[in-house]
C-alpha positions as CSV (number, residue, x, y, z in Angstrom):
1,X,-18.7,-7.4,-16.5
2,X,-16.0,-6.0,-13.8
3,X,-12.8,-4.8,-15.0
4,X,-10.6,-4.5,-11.8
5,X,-10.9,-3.9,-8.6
6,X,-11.2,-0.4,-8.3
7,X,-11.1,0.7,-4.7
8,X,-11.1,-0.9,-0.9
9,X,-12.7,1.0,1.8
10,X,-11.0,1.0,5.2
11,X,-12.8,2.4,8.2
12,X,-10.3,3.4,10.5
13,X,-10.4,5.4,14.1
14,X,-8.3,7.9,13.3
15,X,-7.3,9.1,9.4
16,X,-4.8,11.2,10.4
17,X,-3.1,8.8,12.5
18,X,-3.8,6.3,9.7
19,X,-2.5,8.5,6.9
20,X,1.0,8.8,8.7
21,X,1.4,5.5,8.9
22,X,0.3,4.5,5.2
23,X,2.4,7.1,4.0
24,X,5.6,7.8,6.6
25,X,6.0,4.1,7.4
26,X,4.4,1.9,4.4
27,X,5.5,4.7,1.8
28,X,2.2,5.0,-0.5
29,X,1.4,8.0,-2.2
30,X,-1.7,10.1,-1.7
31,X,-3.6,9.9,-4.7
32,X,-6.5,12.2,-3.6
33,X,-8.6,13.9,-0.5
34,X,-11.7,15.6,-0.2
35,X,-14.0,16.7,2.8
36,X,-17.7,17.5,2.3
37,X,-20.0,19.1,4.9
38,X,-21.0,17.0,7.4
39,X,-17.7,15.9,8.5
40,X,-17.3,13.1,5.6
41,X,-13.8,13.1,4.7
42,X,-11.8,10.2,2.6
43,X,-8.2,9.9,1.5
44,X,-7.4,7.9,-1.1
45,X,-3.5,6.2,-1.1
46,X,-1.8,4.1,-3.2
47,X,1.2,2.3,-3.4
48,X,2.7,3.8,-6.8
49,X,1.1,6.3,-8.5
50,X,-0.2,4.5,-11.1
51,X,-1.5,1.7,-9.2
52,X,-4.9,0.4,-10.9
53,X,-6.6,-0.1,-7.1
54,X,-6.1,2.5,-4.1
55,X,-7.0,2.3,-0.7
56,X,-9.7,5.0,0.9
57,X,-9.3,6.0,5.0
58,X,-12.9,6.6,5.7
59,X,-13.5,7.6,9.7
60,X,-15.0,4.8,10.9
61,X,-17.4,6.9,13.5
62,X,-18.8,9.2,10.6
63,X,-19.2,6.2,8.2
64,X,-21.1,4.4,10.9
65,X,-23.4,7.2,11.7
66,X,-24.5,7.9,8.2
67,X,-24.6,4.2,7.0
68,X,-26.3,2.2,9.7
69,X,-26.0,-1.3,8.9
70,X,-22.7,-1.2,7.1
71,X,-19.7,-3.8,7.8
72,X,-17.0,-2.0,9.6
73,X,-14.3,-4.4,9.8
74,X,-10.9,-4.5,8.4
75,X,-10.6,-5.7,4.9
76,X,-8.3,-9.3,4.6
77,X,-5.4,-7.4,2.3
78,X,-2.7,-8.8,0.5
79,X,-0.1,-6.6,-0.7
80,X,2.7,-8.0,-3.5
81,X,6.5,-6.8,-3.4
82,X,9.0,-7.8,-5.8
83,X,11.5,-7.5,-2.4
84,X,10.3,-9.1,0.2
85,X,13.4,-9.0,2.4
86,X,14.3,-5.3,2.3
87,X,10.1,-4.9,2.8
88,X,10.2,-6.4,5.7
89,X,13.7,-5.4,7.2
90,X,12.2,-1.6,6.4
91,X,9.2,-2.2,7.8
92,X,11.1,-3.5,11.2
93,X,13.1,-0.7,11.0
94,X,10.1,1.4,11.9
95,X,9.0,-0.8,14.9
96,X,5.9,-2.1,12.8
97,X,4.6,-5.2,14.4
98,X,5.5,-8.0,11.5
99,X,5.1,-11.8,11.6
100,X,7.2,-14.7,10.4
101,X,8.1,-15.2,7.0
102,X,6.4,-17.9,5.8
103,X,7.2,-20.1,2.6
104,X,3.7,-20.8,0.6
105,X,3.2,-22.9,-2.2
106,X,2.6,-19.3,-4.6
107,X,5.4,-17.2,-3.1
108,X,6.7,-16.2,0.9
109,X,4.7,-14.4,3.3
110,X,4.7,-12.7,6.4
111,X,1.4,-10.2,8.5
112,X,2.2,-7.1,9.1
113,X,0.2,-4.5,11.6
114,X,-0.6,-0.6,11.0
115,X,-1.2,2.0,13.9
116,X,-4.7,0.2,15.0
117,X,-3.4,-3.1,15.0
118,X,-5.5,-4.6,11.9
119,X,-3.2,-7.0,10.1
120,X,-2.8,-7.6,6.8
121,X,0.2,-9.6,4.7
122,X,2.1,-9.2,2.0
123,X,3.7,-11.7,-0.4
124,X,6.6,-12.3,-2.7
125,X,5.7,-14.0,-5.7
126,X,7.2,-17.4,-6.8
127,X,8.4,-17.0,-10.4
């Protein structure tokens, strides 16, 4: 049987450029990062640093080339915050591309974009 949700892979074109932004702009935490020969490098973040599931940058190019085959599109995310409002005012702030807040039956809503323009959204729950 599964336990959790362990980690989600997401290829991206640059990691470095995708690290900043996770980290300087989002706020998660590097949890690890290793490089093997070959040019294989992955980052793993995290929003806390005792978060159950992380998020690994994988270059999309390298992935490609030594998985033929494999889906490289951008995971559907969505992130919880206990603060939605001072989420979304910080992530303004910082000229991230953000969406509407939008009132859902479970909680409020809005998309926001990183660096490569993949969107994901994040959601204040009701209760």
């Amino acid at each position: 049987m599964f336990s959790k949700v362990g980690q989600i892979m997401l290829y991206v074109n640059n990691q470095d450029e995708a690290l900043a932004f996770w980290t300087e702009v989002a706020g998660f935490h590097i949890v690890d990062e290793v490089t093997l020969d070959g040019g294989m490098r992955w980052i793993e973040i995290a929003p806390t640093k005792d978060s159950q599931t992380s998020i690994i940058l994988h270059d999309k190019e390298v992935v490609a080339r030594m998985s033929e085959g494999i889906n490289l599109g951008t995971p559907s995310l969505m992130f919880f915050t206990d603060d939605l409002d001072r989420l979304y005012a910080d992530l303004s702030a910082k000229h991230v591309t953000v969406g509407e807040i939008v009132e859902m039956p479970t909680g409020r809503v809005f998309n926001f974009a990183d660096n490569e323009k993949n969107y994901f959204a994040v959601m204040e729950r009701k209760g």
